[in-house]
C-alpha positions as CSV (number, residue, x, y, z in Angstrom):
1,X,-50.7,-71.7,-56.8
2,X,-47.2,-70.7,-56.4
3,X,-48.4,-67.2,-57.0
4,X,-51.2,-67.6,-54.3
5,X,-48.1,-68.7,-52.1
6,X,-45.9,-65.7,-52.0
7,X,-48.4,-63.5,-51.6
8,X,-49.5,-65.0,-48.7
9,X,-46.1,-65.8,-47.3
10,X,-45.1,-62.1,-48.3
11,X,-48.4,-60.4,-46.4
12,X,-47.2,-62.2,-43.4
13,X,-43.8,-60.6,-43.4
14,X,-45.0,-57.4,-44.6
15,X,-47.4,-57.6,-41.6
16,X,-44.6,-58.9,-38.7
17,X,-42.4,-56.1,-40.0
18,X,-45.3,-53.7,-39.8
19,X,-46.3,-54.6,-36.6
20,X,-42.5,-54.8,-34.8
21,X,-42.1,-51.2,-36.5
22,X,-44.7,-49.5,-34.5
23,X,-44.9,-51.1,-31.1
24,X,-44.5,-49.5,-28.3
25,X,-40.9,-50.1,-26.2
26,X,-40.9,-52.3,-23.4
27,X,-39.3,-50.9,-20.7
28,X,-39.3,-53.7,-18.4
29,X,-35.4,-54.3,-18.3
30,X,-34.5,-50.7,-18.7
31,X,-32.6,-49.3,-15.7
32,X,-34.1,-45.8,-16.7
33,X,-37.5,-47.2,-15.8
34,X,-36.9,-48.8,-12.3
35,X,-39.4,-51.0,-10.7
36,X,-41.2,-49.1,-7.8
37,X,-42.1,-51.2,-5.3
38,X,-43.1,-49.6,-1.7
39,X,-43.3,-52.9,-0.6
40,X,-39.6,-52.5,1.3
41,X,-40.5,-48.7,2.5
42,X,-43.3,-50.8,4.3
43,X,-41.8,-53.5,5.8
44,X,-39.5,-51.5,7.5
45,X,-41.9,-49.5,9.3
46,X,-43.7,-52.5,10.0
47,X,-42.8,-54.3,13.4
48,X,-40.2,-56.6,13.6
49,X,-42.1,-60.2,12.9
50,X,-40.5,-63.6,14.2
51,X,-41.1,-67.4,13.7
52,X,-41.6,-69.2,16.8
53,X,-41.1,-72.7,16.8
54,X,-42.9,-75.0,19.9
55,X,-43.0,-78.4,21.1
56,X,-45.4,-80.6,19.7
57,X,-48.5,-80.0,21.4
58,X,-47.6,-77.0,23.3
59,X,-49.5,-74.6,21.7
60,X,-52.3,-73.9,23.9
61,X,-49.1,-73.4,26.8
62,X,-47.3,-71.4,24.1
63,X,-50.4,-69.0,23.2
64,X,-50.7,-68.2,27.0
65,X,-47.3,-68.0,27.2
66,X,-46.8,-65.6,24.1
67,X,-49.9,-63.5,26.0
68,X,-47.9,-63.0,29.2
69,X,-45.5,-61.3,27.4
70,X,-48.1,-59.2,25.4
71,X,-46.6,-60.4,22.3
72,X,-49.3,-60.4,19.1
73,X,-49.8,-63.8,17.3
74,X,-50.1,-62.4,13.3
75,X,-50.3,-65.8,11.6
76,X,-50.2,-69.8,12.8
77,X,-48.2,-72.6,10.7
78,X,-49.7,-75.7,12.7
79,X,-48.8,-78.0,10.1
80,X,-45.0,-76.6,11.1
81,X,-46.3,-75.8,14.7
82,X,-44.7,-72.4,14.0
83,X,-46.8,-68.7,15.3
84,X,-45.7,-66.0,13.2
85,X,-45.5,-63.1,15.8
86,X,-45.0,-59.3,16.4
87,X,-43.0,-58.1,19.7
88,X,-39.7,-56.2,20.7
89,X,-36.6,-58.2,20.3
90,X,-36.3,-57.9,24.1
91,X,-39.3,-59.8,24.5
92,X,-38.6,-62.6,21.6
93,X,-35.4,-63.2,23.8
94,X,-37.0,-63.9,26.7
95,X,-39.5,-65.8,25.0
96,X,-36.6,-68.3,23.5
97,X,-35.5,-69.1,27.0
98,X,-38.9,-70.9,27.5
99,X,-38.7,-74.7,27.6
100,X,-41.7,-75.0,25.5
101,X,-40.1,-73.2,22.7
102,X,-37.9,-74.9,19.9
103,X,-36.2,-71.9,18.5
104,X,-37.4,-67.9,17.4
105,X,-36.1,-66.6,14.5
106,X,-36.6,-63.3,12.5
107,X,-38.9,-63.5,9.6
108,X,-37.0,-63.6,6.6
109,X,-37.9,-60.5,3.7
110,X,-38.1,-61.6,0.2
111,X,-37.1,-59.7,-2.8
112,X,-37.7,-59.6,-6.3
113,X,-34.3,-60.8,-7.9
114,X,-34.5,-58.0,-10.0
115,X,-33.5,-55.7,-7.0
């Protein structure tokens, strides 16, 4: 039994050893190996997008509004009755002196913390 046991105990050493011996490096956290990530390149030559915050139940008056001002509507947060939008900054500005609108904002860009 005891016999049984160390052979057993020593094949699964043997086998760890073995197995940490020949793997391959990771080279996730090796500054030699940066993360590519064209992601930011992207972004940049993207247009500017901005939150736009309206009144509650404005949006209809807001949509025209944003349309008068040939500003694209990329993405609606009705929960937050926020547009997500792409324009000039020129435009945005003008935009935030409306009395239907809360507040514009840029959208913020995210990174990996690793950056």
């Amino acid at each position: 039994m005891k016999k049984r046991i160390l052979w057993s105990v020593g094949s699964v050493v043997l086998t760890t050893i073995t197995a940490l011996t020949f793997m391959p490096p990771s080279h996730a956290n090796n500054a030699g190996f940066p993360v590519v990530d064209k992601r930011v390149q992207q972004s940049a030559a993207a247009p500017a997008r901005y939150f736009v915050k309206y009144q509650a139940g404005k949006e209809q008056q807001v949509r025209e509004l944003l349309r008068s001002y040939e500003i694209e509507i990329v993405d609606a947060l009705v929960k937050q009755q926020v547009l997500v939008v792409t324009g000039e900054k020129q435009q945005i500005e003008q935009l935030s002196h409306s009395e239907l609108i809360d507040y514009t904002e840029p959208e913020p860009t995210r990174m990996l913390y690793a950056q």
